[in-house]
N, CA, C and O of each residue as an XYZ file, in Angstrom:
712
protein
N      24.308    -35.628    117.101
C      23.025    -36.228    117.011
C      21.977    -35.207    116.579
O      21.092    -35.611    115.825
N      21.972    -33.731    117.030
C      21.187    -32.818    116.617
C      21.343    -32.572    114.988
O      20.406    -32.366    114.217
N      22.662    -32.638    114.665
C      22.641    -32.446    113.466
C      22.133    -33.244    112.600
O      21.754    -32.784    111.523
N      22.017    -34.615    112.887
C      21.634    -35.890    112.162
C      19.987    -35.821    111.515
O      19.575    -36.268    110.444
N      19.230    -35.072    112.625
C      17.708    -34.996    113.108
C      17.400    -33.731    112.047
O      16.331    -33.797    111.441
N      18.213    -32.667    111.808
C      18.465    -31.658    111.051
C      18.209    -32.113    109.562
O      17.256    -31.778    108.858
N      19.322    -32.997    109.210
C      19.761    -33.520    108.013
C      18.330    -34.220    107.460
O      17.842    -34.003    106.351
N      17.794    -35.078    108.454
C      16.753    -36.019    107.777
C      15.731    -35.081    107.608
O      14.910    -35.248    106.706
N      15.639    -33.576    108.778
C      14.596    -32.911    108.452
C      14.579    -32.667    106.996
O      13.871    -33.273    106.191
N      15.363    -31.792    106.747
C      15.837    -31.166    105.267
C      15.575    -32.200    104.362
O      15.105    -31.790    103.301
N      15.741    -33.505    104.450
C      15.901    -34.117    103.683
C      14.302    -34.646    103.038
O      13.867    -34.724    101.889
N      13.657    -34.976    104.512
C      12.324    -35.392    103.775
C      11.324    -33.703    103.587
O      10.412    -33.632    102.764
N      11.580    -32.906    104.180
C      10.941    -31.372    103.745
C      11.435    -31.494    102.146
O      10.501    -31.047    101.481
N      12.434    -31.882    101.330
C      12.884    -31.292    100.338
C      12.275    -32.510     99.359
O      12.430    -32.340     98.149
N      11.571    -33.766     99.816
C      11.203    -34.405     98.938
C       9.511    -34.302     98.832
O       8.835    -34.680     97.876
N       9.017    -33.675    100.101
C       7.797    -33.720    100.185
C       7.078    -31.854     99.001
O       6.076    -31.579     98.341
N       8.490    -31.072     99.434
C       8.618    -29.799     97.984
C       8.262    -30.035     96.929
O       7.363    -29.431     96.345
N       9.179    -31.352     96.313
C       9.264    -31.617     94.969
C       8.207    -32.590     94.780
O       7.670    -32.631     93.673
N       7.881    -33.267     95.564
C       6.385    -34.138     95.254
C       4.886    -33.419     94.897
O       3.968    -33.759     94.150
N       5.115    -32.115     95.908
C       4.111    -30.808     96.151
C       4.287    -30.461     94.537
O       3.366    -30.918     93.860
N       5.233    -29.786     93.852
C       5.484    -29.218     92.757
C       5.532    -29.703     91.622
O       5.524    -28.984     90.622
N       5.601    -31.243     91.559
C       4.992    -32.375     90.764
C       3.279    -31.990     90.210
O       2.731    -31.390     89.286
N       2.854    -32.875     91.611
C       1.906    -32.452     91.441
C       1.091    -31.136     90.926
O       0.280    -31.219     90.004
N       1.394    -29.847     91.642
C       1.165    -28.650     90.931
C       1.327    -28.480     89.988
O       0.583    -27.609     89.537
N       2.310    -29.084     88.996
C       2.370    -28.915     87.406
C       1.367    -29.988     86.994
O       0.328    -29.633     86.439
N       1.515    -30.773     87.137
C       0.728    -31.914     86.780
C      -1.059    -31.247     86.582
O      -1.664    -31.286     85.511
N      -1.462    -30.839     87.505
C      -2.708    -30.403     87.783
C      -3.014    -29.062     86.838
O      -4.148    -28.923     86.379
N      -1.878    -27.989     86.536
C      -1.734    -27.273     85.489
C      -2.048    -27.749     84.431
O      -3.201    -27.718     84.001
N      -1.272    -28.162     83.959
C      -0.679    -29.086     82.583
C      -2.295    -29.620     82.209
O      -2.710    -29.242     81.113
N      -3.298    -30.533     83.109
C      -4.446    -30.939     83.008
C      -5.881    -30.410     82.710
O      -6.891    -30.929     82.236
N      -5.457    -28.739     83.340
C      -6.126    -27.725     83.320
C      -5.995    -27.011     81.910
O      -6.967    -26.674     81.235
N      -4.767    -26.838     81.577
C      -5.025    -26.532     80.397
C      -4.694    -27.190     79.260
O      -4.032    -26.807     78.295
N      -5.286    -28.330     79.505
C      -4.621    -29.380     78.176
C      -7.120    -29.588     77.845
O      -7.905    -29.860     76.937
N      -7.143    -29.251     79.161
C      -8.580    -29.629     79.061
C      -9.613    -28.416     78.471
O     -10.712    -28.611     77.952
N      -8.911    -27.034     78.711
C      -9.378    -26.031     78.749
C      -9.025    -26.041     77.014
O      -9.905    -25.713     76.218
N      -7.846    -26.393     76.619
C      -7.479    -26.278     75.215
C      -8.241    -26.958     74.392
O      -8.762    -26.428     73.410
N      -8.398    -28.261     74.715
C      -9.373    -28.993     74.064
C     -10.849    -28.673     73.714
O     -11.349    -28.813     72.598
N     -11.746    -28.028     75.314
C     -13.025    -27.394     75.016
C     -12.870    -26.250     74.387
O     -13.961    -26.271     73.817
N     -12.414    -25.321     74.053
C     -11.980    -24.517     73.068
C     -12.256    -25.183     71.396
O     -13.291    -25.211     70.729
N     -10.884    -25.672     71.092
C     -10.849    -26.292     70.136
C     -12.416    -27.088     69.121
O     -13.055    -26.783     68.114
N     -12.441    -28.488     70.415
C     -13.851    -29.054     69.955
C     -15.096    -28.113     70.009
O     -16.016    -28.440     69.259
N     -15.285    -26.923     70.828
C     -16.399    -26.272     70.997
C     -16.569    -24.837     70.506
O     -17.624    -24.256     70.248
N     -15.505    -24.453     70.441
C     -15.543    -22.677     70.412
C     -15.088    -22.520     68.667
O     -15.745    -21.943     67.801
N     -13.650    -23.294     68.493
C     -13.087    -22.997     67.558
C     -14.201    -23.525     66.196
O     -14.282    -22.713     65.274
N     -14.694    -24.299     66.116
C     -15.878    -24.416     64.728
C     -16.141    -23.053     64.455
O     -15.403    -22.280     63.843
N     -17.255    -22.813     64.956
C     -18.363    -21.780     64.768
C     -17.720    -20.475     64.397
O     -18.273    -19.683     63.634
N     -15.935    -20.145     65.232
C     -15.454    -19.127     64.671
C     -14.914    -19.039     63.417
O     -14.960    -18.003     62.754
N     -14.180    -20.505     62.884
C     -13.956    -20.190     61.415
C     -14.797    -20.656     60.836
O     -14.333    -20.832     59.709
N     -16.266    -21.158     60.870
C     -17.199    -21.235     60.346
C     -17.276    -19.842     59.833
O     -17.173    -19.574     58.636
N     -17.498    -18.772     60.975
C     -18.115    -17.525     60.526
C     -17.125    -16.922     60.024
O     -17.538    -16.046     59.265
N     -16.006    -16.958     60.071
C     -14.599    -16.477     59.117
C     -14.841    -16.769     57.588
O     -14.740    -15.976     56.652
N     -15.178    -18.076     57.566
C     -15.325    -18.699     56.112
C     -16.591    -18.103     55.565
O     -16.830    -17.453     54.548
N     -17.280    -18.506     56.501
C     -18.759    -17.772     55.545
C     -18.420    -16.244     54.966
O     -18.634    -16.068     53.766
N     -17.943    -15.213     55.694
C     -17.674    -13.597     55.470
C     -16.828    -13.773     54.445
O     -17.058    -13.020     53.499
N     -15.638    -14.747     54.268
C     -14.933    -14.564     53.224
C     -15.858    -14.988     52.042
O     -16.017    -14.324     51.017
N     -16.439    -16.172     52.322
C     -16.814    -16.564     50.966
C     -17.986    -15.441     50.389
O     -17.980    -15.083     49.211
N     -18.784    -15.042     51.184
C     -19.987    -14.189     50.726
C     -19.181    -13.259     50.078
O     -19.524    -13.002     48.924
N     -18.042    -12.592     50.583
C     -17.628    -11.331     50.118
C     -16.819    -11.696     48.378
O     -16.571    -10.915     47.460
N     -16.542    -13.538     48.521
C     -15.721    -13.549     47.012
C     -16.652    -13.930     46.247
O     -16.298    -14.082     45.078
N     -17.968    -14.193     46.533
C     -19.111    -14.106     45.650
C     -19.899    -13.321     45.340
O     -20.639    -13.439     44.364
N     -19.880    -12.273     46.204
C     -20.218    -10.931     45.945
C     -19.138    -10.473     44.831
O     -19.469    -10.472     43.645
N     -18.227    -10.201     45.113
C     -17.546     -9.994     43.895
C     -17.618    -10.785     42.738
O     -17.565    -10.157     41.681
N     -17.736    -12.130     42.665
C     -17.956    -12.327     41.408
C     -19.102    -12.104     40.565
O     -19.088    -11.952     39.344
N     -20.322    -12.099     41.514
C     -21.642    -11.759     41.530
C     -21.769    -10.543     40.357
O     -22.652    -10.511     39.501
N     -20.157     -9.071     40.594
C     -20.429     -7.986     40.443
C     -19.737     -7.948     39.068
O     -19.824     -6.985     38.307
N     -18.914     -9.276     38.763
C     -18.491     -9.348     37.484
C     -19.045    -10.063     36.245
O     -18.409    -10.216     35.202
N     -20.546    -10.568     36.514
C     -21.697    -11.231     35.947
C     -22.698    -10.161     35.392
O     -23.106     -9.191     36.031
N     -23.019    -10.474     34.148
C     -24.073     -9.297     33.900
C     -25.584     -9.801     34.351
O     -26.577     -9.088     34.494
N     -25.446    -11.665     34.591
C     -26.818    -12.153     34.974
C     -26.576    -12.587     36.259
O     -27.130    -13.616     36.647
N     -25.752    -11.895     37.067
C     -25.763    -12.668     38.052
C     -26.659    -11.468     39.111
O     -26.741    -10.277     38.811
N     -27.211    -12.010     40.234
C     -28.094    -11.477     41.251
C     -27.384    -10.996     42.346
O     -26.665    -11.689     43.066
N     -27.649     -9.465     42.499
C     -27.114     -8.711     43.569
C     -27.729     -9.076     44.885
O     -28.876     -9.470     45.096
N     -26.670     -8.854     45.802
C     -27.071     -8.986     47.143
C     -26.058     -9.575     48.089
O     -24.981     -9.958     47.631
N     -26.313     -9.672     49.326
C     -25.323    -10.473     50.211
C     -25.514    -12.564     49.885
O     -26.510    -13.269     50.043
N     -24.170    -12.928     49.434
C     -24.521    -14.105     49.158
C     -24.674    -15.188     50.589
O     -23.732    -15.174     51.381
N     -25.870    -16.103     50.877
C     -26.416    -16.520     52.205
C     -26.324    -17.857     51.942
O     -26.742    -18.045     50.800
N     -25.957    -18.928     52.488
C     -26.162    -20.148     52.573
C     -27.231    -20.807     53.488
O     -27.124    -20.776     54.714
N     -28.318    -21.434     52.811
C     -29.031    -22.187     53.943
C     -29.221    -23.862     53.327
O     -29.501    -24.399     52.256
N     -28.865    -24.287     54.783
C     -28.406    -25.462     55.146
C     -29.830    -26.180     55.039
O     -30.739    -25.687     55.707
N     -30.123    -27.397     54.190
C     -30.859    -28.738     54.358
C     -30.826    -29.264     55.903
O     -29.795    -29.636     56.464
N     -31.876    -29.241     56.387
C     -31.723    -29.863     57.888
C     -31.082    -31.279     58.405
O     -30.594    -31.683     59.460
N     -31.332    -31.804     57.143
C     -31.161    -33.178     57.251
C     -30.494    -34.184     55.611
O     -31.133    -34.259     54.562
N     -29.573    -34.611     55.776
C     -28.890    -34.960     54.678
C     -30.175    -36.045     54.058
O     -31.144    -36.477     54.684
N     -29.761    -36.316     52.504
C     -30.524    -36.734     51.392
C     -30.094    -38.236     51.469
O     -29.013    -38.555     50.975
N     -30.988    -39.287     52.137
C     -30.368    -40.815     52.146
C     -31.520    -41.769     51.098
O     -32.616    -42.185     51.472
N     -30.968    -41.938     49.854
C     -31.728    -43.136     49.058
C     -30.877    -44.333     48.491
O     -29.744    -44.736     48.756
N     -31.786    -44.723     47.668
C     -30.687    -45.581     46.842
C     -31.134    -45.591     45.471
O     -32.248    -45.200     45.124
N     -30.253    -46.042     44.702
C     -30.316    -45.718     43.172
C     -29.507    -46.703     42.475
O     -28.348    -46.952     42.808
N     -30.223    -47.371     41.330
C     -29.421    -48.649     40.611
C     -28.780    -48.575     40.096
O     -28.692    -47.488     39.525
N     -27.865    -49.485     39.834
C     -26.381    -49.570     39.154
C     -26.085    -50.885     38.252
O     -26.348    -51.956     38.798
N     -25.575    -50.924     36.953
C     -25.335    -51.815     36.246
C     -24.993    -53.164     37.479
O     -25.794    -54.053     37.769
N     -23.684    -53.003     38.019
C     -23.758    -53.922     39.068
C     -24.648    -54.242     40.481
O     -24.943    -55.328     40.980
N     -24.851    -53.336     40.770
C     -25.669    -53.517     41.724
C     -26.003    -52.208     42.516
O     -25.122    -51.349     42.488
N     -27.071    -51.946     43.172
C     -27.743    -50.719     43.812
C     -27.027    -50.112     44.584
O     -26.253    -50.898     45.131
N     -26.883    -48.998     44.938
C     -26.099    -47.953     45.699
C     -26.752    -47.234     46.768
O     -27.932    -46.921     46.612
N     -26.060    -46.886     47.984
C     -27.144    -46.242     48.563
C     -26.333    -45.007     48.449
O     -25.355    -45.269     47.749
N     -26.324    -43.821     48.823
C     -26.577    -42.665     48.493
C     -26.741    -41.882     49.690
O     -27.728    -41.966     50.421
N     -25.893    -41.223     49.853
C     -26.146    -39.424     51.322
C     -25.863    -37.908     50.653
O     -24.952    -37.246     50.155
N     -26.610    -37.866     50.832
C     -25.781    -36.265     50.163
C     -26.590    -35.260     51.304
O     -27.758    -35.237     51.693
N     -25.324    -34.407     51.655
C     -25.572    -33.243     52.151
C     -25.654    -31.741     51.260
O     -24.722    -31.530     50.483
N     -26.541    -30.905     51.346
C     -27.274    -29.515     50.718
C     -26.905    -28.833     51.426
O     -26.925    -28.960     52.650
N     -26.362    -27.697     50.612
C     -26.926    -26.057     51.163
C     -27.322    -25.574     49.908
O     -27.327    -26.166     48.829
N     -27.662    -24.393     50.187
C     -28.521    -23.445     49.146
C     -28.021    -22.277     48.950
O     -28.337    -21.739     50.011
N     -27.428    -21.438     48.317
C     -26.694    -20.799     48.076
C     -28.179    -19.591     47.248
O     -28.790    -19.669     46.182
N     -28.236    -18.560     48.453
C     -29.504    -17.470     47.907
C     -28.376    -16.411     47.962
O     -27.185    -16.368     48.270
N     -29.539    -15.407     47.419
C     -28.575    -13.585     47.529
C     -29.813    -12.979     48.166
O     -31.010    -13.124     47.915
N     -29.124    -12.217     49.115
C     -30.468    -11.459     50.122
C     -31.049    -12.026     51.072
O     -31.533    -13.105     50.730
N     -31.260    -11.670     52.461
C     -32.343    -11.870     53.308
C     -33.240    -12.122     52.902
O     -33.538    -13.262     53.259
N     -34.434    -11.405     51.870
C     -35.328    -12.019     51.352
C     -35.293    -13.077     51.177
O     -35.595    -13.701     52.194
N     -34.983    -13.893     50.058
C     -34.631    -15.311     49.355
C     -33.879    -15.857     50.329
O     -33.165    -16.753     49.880
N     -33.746    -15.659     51.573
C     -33.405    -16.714     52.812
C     -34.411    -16.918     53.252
O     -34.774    -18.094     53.292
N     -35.209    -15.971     53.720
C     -36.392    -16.026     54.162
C     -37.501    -17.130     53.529
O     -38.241    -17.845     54.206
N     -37.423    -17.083     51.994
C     -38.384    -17.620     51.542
C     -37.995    -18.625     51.112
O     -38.851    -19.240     50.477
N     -36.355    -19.417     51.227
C     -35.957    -20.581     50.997
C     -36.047    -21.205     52.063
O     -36.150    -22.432     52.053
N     -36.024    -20.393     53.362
C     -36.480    -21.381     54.613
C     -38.026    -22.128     54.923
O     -38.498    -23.219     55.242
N     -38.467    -20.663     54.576
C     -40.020    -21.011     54.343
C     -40.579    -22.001     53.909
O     -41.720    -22.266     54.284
N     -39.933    -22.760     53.043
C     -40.175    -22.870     52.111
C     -39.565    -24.548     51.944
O     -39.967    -25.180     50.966
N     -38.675    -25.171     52.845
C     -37.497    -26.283     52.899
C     -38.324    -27.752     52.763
O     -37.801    -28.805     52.401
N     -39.810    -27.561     53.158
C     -40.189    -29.343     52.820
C     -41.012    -29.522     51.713
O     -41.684    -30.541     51.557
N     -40.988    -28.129     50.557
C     -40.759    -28.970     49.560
C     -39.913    -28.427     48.820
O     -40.323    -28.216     47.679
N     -38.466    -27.994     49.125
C     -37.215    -27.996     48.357
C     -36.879    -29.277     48.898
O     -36.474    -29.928     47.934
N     -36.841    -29.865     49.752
C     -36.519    -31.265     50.069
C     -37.224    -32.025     49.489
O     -36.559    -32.708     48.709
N     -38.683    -32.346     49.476
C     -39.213    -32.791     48.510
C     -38.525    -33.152     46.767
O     -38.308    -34.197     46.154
N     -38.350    -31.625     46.433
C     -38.257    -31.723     44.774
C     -37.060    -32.358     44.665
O     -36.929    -33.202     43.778
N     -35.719    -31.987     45.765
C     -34.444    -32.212     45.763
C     -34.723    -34.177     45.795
O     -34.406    -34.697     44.725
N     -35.143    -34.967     46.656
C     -35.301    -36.406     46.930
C     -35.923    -36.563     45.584
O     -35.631    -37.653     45.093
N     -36.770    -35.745     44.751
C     -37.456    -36.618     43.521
C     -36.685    -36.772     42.576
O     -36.584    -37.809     41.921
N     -35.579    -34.964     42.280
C     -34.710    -35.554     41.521
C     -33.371    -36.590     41.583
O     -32.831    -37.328     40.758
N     -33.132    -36.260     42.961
C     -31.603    -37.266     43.080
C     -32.261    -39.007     43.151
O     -31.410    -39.892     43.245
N     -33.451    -39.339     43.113
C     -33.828    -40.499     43.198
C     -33.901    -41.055     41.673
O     -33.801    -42.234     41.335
N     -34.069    -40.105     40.965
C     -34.186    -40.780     39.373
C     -32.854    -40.582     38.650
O     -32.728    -40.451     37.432
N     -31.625    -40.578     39.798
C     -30.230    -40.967     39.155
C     -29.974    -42.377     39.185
O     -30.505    -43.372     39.679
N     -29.016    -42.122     38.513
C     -28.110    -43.988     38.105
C     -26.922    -43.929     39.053
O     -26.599    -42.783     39.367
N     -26.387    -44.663     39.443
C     -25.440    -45.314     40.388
C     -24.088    -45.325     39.462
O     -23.077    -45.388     40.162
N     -23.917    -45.295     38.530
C     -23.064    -45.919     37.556
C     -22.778    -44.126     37.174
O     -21.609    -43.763     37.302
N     -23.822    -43.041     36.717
C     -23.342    -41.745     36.627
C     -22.868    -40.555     38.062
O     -22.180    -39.539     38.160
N     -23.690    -41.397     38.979
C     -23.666    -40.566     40.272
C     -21.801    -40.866     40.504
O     -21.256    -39.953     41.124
N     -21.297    -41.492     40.267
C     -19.574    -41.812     40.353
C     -18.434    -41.072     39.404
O     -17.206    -40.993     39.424
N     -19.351    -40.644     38.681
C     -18.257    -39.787     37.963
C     -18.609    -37.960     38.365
O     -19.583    -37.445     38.913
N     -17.619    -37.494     37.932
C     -17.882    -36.215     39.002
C     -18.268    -34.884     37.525
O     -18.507    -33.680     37.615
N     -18.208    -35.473     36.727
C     -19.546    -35.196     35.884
C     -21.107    -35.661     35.992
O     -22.038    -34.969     35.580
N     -21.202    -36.513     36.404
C     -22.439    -36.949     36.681
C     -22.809    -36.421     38.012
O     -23.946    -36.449     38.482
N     -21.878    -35.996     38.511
C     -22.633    -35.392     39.950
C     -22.634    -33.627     39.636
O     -23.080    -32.958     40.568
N     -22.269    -33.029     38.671
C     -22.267    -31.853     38.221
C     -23.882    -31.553     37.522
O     -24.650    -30.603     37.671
N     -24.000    -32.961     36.619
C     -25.282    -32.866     36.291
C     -25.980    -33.136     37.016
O     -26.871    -32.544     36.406
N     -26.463    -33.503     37.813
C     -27.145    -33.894     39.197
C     -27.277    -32.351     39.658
O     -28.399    -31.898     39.886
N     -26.383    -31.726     39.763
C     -26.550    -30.453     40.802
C     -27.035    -29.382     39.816
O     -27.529    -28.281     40.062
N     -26.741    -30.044     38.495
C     -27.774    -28.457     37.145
C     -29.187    -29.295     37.347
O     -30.118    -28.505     37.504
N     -29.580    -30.609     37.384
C     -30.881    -30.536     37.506
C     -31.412    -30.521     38.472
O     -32.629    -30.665     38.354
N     -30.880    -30.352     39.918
C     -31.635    -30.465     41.298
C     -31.614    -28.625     40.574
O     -32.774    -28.401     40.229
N     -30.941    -27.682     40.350
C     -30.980    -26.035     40.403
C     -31.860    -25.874     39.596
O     -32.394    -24.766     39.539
N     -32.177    -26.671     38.939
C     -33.064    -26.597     37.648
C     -34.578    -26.545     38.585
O     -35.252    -25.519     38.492
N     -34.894    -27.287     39.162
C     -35.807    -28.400     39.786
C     -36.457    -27.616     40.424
O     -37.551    -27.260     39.987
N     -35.996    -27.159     41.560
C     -35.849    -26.120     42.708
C     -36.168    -24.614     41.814
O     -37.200    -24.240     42.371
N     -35.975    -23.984     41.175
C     -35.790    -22.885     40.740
C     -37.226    -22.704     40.332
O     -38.080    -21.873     40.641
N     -37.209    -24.118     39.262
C     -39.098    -23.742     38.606
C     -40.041    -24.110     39.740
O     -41.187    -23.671     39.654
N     -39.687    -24.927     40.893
C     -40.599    -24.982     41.791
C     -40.918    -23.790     42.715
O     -41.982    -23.684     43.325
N     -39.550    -22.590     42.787
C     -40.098    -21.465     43.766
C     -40.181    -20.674     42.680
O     -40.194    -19.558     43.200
N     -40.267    -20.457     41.129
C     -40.934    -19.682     40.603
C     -42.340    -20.048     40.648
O     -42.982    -19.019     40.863
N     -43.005    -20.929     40.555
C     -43.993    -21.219     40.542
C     -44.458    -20.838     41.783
O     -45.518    -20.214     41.726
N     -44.078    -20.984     42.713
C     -44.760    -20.772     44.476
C     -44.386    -18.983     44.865
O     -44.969    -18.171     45.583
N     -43.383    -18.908     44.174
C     -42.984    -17.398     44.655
C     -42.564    -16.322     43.480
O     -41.632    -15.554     43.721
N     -43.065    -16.276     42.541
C     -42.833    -15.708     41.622
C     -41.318    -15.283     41.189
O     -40.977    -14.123     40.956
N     -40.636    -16.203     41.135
C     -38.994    -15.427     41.457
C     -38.251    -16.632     42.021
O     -38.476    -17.273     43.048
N     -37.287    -16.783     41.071
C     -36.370    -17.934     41.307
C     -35.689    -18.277     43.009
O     -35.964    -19.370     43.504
N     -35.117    -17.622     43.533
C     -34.904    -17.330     44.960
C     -33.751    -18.226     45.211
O     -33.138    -18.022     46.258
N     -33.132    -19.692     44.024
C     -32.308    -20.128     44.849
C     -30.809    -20.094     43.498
O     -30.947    -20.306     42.293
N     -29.733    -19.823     44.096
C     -29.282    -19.336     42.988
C     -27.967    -20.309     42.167
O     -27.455    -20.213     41.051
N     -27.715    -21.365     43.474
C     -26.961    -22.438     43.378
C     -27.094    -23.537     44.301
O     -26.739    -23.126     45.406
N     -27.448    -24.761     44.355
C     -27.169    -26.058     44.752
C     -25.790    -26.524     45.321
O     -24.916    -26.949     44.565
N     -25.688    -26.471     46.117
C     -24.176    -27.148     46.774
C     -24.448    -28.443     47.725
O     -25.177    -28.852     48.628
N     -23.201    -28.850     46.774
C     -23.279    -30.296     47.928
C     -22.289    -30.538     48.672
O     -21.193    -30.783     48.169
N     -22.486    -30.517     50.061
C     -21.346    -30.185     50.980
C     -21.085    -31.457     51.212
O     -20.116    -31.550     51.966
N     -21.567    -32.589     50.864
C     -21.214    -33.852     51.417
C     -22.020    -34.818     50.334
O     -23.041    -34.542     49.704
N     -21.375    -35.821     50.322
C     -21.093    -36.673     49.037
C     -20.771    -37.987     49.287
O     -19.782    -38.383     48.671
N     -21.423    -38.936     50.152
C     -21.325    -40.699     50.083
C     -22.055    -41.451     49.251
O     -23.216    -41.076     49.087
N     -21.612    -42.647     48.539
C     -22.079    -43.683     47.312
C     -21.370    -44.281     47.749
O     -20.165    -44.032     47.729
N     -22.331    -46.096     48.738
C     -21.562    -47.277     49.061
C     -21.988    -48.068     48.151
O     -21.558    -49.220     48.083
């Protein structure tokens, strides 16, 4: 009979172990499935953000150095605060239009004075992408020309305000036509 009392001990001690050790993984497993995730969604951007940016400045710097008109300096991107939303007509019918900007300067300076400077590069940028067609904004020539006359646009507007072109390319990081 002692032994019986033994047996059931062992028996429920050895299930209440493995229920214990369940759980303990379980609660692991949660910990870092959660810890992986805030990482990922939160940390991991901003680091290959800044990976990408160093590479790219450094392969435009170099090409920069294989241009006889091209402008020395560290190449800087500054970001449009707020994406470009209009609409613009189309043989069939009107389009609306998002486009996201950056600005592609050389130097601290010409960051400085393209920031300075952003409501009316936003300005000139909304006057020209508003007097496109819907029907050219779709071909990806027509959005090439779009981005020589927004550089165009922009360029004579901070020569005029700042004696000195300051912006050295137009990029469009983002691109919707519904």
């Amino acid at each position: 009979m002692a032994e019986e009392k033994e047996a059931d001990l062992e028996i429920d001690g050895g299930g209440k172990k493995k229920k214990m050790l369940i759980i303990i993984i379980a609660v692991v497993v949660l910990l870092a499935g959660g810890g992986g995730g805030y990482f990922f969604l939160m940390g991991g951007d901003s680091a290959v953000t800044a990976e990408q940016s160093g590479e790219s400045a450094e392969g435009e710097a170099a090409a920069g150095e294989e241009g006889a008109s091209a402008q020395v300096g560290t190449a800087l991107y500054v970001p449009m605060p707020r994406p470009f939303r209009f609409n613009v007509p189309g043989a069939a019918r009107d389009r609306f239009v998002e486009i996201r900007v950056q600005l592609l300067v050389r130097g601290s300076e010409n960051e400085e004075l393209a920031k300075m400077n952003v409501p009316l590069i936003e300005s000139t940028l909304l006057n020209v992408f508003s007097q496109g067609n819907a029907d050219d904004l779709a071909t990806s020539a027509g959005k090439d020309a779009l981005k020589q006359k927004s550089l165009t646009a922009v360029q004579l507007v901070m020569k005029d305000l700042e004696n000195k072109e300051t912006v050295e390319k137009v990029l469009f990081t983002g691109f919707v036509m519904q």
